[in-house]
C-alpha positions in Angstrom: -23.6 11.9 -43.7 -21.4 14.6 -42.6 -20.3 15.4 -39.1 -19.9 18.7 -37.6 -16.5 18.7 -36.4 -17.0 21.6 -33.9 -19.2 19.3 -32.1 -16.9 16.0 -32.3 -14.5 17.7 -30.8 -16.2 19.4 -28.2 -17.9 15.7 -27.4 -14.0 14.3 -27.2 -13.2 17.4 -24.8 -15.9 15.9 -22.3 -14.7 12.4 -22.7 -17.6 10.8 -25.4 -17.0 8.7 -28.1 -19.1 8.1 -31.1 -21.0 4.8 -31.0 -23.4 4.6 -34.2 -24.9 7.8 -34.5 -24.7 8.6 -30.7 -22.1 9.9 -28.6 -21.4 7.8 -25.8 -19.4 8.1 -22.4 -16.8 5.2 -22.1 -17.2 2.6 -19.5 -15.4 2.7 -16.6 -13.0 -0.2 -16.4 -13.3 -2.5 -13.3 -9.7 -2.0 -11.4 -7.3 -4.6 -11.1 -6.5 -6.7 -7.9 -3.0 -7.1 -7.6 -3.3 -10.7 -8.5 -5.0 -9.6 -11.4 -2.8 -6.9 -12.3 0.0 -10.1 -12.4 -1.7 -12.1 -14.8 -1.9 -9.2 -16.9 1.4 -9.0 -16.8 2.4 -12.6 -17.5 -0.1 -12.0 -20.2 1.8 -9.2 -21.5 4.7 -11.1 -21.2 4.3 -14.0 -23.1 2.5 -12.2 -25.8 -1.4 -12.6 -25.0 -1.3 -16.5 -25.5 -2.7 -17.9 -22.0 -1.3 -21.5 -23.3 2.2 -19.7 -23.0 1.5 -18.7 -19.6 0.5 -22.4 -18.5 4.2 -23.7 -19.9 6.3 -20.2 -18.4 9.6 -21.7 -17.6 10.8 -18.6 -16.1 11.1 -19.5 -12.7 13.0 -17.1 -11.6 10.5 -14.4 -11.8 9.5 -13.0 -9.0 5.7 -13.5 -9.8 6.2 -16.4 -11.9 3.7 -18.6 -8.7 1.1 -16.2 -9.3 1.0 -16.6 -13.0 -2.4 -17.9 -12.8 -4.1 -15.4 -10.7 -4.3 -17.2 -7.9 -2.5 -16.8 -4.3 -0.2 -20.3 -4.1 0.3 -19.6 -0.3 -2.9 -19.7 0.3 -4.5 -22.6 2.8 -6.9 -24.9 0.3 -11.0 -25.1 1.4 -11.7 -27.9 3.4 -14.1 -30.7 2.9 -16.5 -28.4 5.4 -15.9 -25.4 4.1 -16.4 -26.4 0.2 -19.9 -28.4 1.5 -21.0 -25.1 3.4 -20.5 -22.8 0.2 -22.1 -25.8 -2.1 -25.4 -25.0 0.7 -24.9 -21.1 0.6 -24.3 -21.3 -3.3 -27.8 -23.5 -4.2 -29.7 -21.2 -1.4 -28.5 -18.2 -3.7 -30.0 -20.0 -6.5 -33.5 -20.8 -5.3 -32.7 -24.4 -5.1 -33.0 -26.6 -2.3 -30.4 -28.5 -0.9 -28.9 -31.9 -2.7 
């Protein structure tokens, strides 16, 4: 099977790829929050390895508490609130409640 090149290139020029025997836009990437944008970071870091970024002993980095994507300063759910979204969560479902 050969390719004409003239069109390969034109199809790279308008941002396709080649997928099989189609050409394909790429998928738009989601962006990242900015807690997500850390633990890419700590990711990037530590080489990939998410075990690595459990034991990080680097404690004084500046984002090290956000290492797991999650805001540390923020207030936990109460018992209320966790019982309200268990409600709200098996309504979403179809389910009735427990």
């Amino acid at each position: 099977m050969t390719t004409d090149l003239k069109s390969l290139h034109q199809s790279s020029k308008r941002g396709l790829t080649l997928e099989g025997n189609r050409a394909r836009k790429p998928r738009k990437q989601k962006p990242l929050t900015p807690l997500g944008a850390i633990r890419a970071k700590c990711l990037e870091c530590v080489g990939e390895c998410t075990l690595a970024v459990e034991e990080c002993t680097s404690v004084l980095c500046p984002i090290h508490e956000f290492r797991f994507g999650k805001n540390p300063n923020l207030p936990s759910r109460s018992e209320k609130q966790t019982a309200a979204a268990r409600i709200n969560l098996a309504k979403g479902r179809g389910r009735k409640n427990d």
